[in-house]
N, C-alpha and C positions, 0 to 999 in steps of 0.2 A: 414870866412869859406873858406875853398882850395875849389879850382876849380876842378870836376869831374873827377880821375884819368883816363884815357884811358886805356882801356883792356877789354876782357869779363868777368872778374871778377865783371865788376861793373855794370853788363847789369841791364836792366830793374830799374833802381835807379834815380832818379833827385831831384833837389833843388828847392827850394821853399820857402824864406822867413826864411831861415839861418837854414832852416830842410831838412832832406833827405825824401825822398817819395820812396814808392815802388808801382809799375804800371803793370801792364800784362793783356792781353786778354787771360782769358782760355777756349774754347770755344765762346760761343755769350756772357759771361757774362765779363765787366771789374771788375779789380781787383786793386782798389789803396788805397794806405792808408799810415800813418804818422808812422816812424819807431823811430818817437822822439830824434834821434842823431843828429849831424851835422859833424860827425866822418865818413867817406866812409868806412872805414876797417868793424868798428863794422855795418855800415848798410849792408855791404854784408853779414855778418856772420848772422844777424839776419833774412835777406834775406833766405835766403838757409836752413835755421832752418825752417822759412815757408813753401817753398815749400819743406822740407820732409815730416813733416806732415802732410800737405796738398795734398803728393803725386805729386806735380804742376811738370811737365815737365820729368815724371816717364812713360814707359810704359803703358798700359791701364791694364794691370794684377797687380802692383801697385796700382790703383786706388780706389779699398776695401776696405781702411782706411776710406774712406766716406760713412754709406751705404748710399742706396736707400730710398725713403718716406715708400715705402712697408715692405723692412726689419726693420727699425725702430718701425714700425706700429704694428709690434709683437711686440718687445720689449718694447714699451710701455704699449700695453693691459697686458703685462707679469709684468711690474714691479712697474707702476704708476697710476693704477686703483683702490686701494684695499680702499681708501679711500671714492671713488663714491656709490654713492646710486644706488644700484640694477638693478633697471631702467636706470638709466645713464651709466651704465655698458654694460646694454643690447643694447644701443643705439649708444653707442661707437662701440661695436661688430657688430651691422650693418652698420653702417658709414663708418668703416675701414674695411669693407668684399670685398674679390675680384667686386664683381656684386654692390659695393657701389658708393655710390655720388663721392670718391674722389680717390680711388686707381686707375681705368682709367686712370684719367687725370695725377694727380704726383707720380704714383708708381714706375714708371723706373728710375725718379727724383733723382741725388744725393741733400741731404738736403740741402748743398749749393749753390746748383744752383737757389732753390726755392727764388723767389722775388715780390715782393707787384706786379709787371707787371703780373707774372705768376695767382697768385689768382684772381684777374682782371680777366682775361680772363676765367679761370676757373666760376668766376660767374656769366660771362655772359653767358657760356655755358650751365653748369647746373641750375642756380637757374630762371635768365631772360629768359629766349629766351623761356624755358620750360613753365613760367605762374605760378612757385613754389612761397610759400608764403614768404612775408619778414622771415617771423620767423623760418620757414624750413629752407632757406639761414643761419640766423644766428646760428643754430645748427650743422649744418655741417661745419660752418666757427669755431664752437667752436669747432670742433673735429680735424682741422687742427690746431689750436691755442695751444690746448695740445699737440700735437705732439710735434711740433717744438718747444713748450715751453718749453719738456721734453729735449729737443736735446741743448737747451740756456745752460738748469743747467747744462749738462754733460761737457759741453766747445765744442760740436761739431760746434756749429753754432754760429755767433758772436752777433746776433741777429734777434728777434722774427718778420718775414716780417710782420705779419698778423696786426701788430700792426699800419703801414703805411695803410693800406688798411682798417683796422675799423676808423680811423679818415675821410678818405673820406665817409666812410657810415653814419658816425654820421654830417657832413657837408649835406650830401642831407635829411639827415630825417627831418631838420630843415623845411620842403617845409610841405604845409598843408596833403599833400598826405600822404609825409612820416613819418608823426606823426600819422594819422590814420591806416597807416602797420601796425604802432608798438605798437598800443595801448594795454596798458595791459591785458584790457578784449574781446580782442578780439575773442583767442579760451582760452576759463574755461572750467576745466573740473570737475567734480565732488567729489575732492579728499576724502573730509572729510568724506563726506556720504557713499563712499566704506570701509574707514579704520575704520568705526564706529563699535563698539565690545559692547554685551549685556550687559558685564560687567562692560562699562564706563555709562552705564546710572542709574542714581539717580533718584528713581521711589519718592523716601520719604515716610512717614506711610501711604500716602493717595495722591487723589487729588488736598488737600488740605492743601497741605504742601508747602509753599512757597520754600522751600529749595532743589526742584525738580530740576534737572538740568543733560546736557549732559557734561561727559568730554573730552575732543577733545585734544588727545596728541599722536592720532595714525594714519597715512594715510596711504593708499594701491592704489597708483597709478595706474590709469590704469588695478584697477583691478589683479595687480602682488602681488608678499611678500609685507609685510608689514615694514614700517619703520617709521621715527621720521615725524611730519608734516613738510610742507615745509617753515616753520618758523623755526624749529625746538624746538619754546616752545610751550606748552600746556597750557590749557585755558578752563574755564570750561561757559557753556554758558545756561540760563536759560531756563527750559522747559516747556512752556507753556502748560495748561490743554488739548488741541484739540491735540497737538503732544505726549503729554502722553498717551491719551485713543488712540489715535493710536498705538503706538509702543507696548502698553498694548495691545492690540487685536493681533497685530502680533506676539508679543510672545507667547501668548495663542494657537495659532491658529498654530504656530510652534510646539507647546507639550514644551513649558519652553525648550527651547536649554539650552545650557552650559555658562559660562558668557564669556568664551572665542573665543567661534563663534563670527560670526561675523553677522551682522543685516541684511546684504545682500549680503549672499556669493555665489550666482550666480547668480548674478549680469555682463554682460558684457557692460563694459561703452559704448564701439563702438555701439553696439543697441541700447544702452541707448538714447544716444545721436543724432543716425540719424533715428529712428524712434520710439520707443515707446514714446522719449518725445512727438514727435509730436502729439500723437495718447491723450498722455494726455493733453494738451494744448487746441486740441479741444474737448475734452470731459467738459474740462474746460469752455469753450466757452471762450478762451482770448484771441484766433487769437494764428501768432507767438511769440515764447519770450526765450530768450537766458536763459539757467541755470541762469547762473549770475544774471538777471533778478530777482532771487528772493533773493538772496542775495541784491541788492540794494532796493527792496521794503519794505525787512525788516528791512533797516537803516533808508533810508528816511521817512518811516512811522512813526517808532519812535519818532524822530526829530519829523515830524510836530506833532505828541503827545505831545510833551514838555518833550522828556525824556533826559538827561544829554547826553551831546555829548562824555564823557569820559566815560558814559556808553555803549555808542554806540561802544565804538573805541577797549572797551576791551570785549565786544561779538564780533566784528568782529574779532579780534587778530593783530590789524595794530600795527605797532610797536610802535608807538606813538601818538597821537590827532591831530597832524597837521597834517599827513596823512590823518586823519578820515576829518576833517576839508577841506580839499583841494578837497576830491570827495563829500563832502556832506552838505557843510557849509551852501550850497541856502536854505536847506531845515528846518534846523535848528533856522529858524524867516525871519522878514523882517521889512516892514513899517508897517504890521498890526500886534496890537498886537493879540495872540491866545491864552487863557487858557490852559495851561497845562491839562490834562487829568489822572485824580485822579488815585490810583488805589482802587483795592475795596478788602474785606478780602480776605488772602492766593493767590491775584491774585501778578504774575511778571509782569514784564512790557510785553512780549510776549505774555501775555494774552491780552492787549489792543488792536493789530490787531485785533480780534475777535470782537471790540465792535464799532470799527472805519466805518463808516457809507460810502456808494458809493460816489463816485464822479459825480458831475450832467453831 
């Protein structure tokens, strides 16, 4: 390899292990990287192809070819959303709003400037220092994520910073603490039971129809439009006698709605959730107990019924039995054995909670 011509033609260029390098500080960020020749003519040429596009060493009225995180941020919600669920749409439109978590901080930001250092600091500001939950944090980190993700496919950015900065997130959540952030059921919210419609319920000729069942292939997040559940398959799950003559009195009691209403369409989760459940819990006399809470009591109950665990796994809708198995396997047998628990005519399994006796 020749030794580095002398001139400014060859500024900013060095060698390195029989390769040219190109190197500069453009502002506080450096910029070096492998131009793959060992040729000086062609490293210049492909030098100077960079910084035109890149505007590098152009007037600051040139510098536009880059936008900002803000002007991007339309352009995104404008051209790379239409795929998102409704909800995730709306949550992106607050995420990326002037008054939001992130335009503050990187919205003057050209996209290239942004670096795993910058979001660092950005989540100590917003997500830490604030007392915001892990999973707050990680929703706003996923709304920077599309961004600049958006920014990767068009060639503006060489790559996705956020990417460096989720592997150190996934290195601390290994700590007992930050497996309990992130636990799955931490906040549940009640999806199914909102997108529930008159029309997915299978009353059958009677009570006494074993064939009674809910079909669960609609959710209504949060209470907004309605859309696919958050499996995106549907699943039909059997309806016990005590939730039949309920939902049977509710519709009565409705004057027979339409099959396309919905079961509980004014319903707002946020009440739902930070006080009427309360208000039922203690009417209950069960103390507190998270939503979820009855979703796991009507797994584990079954299980210690002796009801098949791949029964279990396709009323919950887990993608698979080892899923089902992994949250619920303790419950499923042990060193003692227990009698499976019969059923009796036209009863489902959902009927056996009804016959399953207190705990001392």
């Amino acid at each position: 390899m020749k030794r580095k011509p002398k001139g400014s033609k060859y500024r900013n260029l060095f060698a390195r292990g029989g390769v040219i390098y190109y190197e500069r500080v453009v502002g506080a960020k450096r910029i070096r990287f492998s131009l793959h020749t060992s040729d000086w003519d062609q490293a210049a040429t492909a030098r100077d192809l960079y910084d035109q596009r890149k505007g590098v060493g152009q007037p600051l009225s040139c510098l536009d070819q880059m936008p900002t995180f803000a002007e991007f941020a339309e352009r995104y919600l404008e051209e790379d959303t239409a795929h998102l669920a409704e909800t995730t749409k709306d949550d992106r439109l607050r995420e990326l709003s002037p008054d939001g978590p992130l335009l503050p901080y990187f919205g003057a930001m050209c996209l290239d400037e942004i670096t795993d250092v910058h979001i660092r600091e950005w989540w100590n500001e917003t997500v830490q220092k604030p007392g915001r939950a892990l999973s707050t944090g990680k929703n706003f980190l996923n709304a920077v994520a599309q961004v600049l993700g958006y920014a990767e496919e068009l060639g503006l950015i060489d790559s996705n910073p956020v990417d460096g900065f989720r592997k150190m997130l996934k290195r601390k959540n290994r700590t007992q603490r930050g497996r309990a952030a992130t636990a799955p059921d931490k906040d549940i919210r009640p999806i199914e039971a909102l997108g529930l419609k008159w029309g997915a319920i299978a009353w059958g000729e009677s009570e006494d129809d074993p064939r009674r069942h809910l079909l669960i292939d609609h959710s209504r997040p949060r209470g907004g439009s309605g859309g696919p559940t958050k499996s995106g398959r549907s699943r039909t799950v059997a309806l016990s006698r005590r939730l039949r003559a309920a939902l049977f009195d509710a519709w009565n009691g409705s004057f027979r709605p339409r099959l396309e209403d919905y079961v509980l369409p004014e319903l707002d989760p946020g009440n739902l959730r930070n006080r009427e459940w309360r208000r039922i819990c203690t009417r209950a006399g069960i103390g507190h107990r998270r939503m979820k809470d009855l979703r796991d009591t009507f797994a584990s109950q079954l299980l210690t019924a002796g009801v098949q665990l791949g029964y279990v796994s396709q009323q919950l809708g887990h993608a698979d039995v080892a899923v089902t198995a992994r949250h619920y396997a303790r419950w499923a047998g042990g060193d003692v054995y227990r009698e499976p628990l019969r059923l009796k005519l036209a009863e489902v399994p959902a009927d056996l909670l009804a016959r399953l006796e207190k705990s001392p």
